[in-house]
TIGUBA-357623 format. One record per residue: residue in one letter; z, y, x of N, C-alpha, C in turn. Coordinates in nm, 4 decimals, decimal comma, padded with zeros to 6 digits. Layout:
<pt 'A' <Z Y X> <Z Y X> <Z Y X>>;
...
% end
This chain:
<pt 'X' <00,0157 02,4994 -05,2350> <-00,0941 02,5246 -05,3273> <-00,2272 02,5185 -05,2527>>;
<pt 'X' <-00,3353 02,4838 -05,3005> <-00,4596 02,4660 -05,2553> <-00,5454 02,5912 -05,3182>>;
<pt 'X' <-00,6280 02,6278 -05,2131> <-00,7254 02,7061 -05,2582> <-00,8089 02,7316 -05,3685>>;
<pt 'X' <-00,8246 02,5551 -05,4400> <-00,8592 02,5927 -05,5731> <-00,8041 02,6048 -05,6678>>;
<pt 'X' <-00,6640 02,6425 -05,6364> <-00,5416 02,6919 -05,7258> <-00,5431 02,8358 -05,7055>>;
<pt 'X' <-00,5113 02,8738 -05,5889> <-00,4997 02,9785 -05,5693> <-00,5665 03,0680 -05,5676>>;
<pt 'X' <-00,7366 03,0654 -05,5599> <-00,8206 03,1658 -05,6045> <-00,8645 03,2327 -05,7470>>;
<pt 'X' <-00,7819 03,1207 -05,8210> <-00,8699 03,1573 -05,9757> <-00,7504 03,2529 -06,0122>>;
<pt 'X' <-00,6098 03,1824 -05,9366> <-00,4696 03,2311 -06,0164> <-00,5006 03,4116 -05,9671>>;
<pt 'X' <-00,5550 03,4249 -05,7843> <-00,5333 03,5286 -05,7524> <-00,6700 03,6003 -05,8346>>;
<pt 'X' <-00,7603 03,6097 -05,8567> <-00,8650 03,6298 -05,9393> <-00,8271 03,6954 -06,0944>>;
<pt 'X' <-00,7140 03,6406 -06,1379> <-00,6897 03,6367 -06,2770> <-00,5940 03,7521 -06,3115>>;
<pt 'X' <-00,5021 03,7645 -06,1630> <-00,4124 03,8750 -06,1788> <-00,5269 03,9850 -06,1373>>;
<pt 'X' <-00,5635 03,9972 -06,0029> <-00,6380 04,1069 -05,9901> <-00,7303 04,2037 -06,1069>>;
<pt 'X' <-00,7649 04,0765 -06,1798> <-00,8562 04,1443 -06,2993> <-00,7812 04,1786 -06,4158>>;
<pt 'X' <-00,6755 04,0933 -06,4361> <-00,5585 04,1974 -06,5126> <-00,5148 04,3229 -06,5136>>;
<pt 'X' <-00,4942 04,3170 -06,2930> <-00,4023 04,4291 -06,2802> <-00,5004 04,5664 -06,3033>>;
<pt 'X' <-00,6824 04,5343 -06,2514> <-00,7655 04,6254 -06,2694> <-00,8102 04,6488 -06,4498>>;
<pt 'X' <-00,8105 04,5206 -06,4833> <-00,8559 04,6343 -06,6339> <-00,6846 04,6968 -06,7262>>;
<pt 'X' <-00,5638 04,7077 -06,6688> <-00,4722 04,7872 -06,7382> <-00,4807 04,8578 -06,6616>>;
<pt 'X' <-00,5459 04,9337 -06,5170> <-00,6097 05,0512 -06,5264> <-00,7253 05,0748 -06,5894>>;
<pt 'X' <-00,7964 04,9776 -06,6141> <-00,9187 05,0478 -06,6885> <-00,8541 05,0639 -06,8424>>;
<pt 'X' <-00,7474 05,0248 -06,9458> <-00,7329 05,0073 -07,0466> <-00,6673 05,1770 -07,0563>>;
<pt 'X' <-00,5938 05,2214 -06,9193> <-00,5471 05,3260 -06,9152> <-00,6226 05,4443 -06,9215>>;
<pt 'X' <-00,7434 05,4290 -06,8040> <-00,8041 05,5667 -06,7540> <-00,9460 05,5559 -06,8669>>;
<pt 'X' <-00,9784 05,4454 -06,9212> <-01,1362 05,4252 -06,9828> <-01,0970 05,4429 -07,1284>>;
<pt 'X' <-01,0020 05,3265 -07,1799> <-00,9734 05,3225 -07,3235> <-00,8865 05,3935 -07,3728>>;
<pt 'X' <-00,7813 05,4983 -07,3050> <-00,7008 05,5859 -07,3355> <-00,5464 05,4874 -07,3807>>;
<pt 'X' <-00,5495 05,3805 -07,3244> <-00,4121 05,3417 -07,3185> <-00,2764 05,3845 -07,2744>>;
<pt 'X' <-00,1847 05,3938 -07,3192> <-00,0455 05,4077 -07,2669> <-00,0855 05,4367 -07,0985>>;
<pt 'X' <-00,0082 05,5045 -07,0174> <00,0540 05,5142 -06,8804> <00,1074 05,3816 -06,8651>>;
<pt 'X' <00,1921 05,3444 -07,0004> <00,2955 05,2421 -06,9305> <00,2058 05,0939 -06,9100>>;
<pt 'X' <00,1131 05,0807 -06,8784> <-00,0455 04,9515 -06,8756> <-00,0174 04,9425 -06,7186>>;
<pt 'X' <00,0540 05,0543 -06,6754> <-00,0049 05,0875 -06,5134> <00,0816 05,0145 -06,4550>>;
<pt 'X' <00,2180 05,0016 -06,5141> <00,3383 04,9338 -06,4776> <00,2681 04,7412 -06,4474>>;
<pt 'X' <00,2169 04,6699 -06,5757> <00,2133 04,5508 -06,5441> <00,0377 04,5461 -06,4419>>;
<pt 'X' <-00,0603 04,6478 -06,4599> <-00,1389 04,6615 -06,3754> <-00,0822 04,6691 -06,2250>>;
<pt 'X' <00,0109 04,7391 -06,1762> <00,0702 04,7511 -06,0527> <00,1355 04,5741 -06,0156>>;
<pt 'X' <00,1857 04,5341 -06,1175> <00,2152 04,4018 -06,0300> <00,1243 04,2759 -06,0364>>;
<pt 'X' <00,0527 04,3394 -06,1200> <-00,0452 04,2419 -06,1165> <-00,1453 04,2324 -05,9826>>;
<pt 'X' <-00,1493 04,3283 -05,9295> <-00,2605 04,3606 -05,7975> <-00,1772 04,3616 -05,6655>>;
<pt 'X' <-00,0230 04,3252 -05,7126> <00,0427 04,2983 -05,5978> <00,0850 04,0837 -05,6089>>;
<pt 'X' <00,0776 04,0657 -05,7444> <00,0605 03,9458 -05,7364> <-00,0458 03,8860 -05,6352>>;
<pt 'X' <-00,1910 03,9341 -05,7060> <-00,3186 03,9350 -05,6093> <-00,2834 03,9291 -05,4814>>;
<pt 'X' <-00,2627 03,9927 -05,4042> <-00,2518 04,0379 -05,2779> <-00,1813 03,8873 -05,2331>>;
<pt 'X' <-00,0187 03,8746 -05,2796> <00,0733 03,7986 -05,2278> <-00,0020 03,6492 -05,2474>>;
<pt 'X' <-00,1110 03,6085 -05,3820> <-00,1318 03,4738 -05,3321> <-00,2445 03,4808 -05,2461>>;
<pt 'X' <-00,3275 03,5732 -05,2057> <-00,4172 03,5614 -05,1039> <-00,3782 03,5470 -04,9797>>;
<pt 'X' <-00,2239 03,6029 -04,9344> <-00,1955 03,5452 -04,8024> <-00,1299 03,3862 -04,8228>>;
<pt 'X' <-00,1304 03,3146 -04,9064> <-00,1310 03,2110 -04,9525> <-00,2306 03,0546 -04,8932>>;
<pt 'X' <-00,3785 03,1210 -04,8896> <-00,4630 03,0936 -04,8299> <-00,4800 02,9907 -04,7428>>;
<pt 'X' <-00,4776 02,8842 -04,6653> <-00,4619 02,8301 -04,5643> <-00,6161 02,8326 -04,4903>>;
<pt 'X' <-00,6211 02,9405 -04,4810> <-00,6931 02,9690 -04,3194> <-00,6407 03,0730 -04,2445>>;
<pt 'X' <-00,6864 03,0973 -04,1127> <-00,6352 03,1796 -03,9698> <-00,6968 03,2889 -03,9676>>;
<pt 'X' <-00,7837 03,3475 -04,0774> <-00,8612 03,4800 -04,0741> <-00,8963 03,5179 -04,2110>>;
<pt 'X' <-00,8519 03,6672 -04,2036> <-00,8337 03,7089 -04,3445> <-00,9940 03,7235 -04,3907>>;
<pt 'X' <-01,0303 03,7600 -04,3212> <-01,2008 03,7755 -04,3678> <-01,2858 03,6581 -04,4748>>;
<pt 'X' <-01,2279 03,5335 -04,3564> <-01,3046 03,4259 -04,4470> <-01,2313 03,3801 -04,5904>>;
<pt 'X' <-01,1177 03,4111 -04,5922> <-01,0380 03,4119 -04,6904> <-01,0770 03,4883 -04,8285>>;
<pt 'X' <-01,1207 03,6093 -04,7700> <-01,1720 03,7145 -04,8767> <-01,3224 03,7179 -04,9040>>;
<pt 'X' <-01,3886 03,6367 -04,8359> <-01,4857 03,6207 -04,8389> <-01,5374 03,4733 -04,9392>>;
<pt 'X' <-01,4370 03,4012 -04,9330> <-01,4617 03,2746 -05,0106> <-01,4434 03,3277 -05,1591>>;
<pt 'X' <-01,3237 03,4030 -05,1800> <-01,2455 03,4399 -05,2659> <-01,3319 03,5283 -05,3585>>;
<pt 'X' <-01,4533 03,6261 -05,2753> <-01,5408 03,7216 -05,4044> <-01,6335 03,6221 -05,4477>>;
<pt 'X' <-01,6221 03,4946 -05,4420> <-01,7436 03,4110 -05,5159> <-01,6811 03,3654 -05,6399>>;
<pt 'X' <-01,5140 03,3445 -05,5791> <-01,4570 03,3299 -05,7600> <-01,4536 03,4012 -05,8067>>;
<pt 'X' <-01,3729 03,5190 -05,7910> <-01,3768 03,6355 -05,8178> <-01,4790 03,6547 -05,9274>>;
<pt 'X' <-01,5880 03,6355 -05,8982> <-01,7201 03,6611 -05,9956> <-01,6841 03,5830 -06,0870>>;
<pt 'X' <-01,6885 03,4763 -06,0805> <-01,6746 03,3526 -06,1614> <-01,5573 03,3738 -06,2635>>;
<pt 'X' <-01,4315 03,3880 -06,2409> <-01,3192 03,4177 -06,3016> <-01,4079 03,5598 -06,4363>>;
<pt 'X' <-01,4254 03,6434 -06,3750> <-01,4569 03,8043 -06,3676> <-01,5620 03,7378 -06,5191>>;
<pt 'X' <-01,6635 03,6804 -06,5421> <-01,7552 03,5993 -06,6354> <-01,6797 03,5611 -06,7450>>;
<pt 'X' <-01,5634 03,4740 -06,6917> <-01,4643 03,3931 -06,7993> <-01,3768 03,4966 -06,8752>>;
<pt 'X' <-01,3370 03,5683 -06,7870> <-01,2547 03,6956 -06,8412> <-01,3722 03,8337 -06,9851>>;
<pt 'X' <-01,4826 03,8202 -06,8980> <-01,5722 03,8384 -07,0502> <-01,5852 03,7903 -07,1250>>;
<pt 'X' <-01,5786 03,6913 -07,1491> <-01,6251 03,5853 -07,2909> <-01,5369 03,6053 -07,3647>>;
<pt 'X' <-01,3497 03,5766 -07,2499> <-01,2566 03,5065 -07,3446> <-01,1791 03,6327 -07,3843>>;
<pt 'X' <-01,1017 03,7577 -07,2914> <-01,0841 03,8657 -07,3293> <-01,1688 03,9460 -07,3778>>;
<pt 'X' <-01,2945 04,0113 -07,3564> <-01,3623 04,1241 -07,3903> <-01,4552 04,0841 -07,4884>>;
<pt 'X' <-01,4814 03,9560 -07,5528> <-01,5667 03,8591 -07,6393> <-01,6618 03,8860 -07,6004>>;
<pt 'X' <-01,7065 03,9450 -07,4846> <-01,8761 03,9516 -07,4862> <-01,9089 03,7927 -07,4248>>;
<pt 'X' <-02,0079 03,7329 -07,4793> <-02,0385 03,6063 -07,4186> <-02,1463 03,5917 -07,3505>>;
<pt 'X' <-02,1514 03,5716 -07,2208> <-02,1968 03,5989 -07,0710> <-02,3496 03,5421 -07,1262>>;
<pt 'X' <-02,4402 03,5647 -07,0928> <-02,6047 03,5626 -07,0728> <-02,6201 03,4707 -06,9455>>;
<pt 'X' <-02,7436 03,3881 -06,9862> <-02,7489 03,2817 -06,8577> <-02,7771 03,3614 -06,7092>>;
<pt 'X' <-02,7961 03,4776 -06,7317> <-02,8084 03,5411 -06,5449> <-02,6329 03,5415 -06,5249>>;
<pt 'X' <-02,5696 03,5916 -06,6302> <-02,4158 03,5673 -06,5868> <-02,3390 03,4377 -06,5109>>;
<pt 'X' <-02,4289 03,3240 -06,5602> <-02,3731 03,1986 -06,5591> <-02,4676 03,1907 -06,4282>>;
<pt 'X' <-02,5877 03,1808 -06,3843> <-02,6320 03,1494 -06,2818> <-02,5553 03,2377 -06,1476>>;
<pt 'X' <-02,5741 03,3261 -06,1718> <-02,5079 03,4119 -06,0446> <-02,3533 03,4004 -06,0127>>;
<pt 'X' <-02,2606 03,3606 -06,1490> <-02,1413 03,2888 -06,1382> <-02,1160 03,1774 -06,0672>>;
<pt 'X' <-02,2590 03,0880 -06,0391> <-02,2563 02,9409 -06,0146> <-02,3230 02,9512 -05,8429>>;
<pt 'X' <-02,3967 03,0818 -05,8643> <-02,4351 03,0640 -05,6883> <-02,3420 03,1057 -05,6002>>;
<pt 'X' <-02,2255 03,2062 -05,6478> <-02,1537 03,2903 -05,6041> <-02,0378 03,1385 -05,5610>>;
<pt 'X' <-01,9961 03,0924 -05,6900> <-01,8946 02,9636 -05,6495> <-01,9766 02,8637 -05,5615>>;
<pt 'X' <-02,1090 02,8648 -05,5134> <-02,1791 02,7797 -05,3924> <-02,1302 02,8013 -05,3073>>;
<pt 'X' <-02,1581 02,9504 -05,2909> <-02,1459 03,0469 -05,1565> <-01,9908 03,0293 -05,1498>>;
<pt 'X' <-01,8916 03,0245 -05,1830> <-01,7446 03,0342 -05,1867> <-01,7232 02,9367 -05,1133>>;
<pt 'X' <-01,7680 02,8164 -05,1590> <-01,7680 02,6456 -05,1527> <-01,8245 02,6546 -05,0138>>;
<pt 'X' <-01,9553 02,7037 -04,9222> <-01,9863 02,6782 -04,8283> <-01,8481 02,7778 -04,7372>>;
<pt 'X' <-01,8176 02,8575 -04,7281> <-01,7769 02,9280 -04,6863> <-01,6324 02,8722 -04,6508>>;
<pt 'X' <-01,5438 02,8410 -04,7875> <-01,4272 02,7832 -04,7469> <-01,4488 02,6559 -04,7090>>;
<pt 'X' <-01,5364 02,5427 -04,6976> <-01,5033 02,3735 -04,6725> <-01,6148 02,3578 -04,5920>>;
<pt 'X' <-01,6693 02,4441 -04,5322> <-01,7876 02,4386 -04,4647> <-01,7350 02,3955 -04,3002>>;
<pt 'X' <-01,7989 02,3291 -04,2020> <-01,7428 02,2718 -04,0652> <-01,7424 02,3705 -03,9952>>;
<pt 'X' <-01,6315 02,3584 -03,9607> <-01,5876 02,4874 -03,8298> <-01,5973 02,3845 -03,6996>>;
<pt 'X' <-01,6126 02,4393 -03,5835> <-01,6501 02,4253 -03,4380> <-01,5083 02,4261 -03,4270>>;
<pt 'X' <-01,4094 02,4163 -03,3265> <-01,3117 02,4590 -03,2617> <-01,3026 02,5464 -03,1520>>;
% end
């Protein structure tokens, strides 16, 4: 899998696994939310070592620019709020910054 597979997929669980805690502790949902929240943030985890780079940092560091980006899409399409152009700009600098970060020239 390639990174631009694998960040949106790991992006998509994480924000799953965090709002069925938020559906739990904010909206007064079931306990049992916590169950598919728990594997959802262990999904997360497992495709980030997925990654093909040699340092977790830059990995997680590429990864909070989708993160945002995903995090935008997940408003519109789950929570219907539909994102405001500062949403969309800061979504789009954040996936720059991702973009320099992961494909950017490394030295050896």
């Amino acid at each position: 899998m390639t990174p631009l597979l694998i960040y949106p997929l790991a992006a998509m669980a994480e924000i799953a696994g965090c709002f069925a805690f938020w559906s739990h502790l904010r909206l007064g949902a079931s306990r049992l939310w916590l169950i598919p929240g728990c594997f959802g943030l262990i999904v997360f985890a497992w495709l980030l070592t997925l990654v093909p780079t040699d340092v977790a940092g830059r990995a997680y560091a590429a990864y909070g620019g989708i993160y945002i980006c995903v995090s935008v899409v997940w408003l519109w399409s789950v929570e219907g709020v539909r994102p405001d152009r500062w949403d969309v700009i800061g979504a789009a600098v954040t996936v720059l910054g991702a973009a320099i970060i992961l494909f950017g020239p490394r030295s050896a």
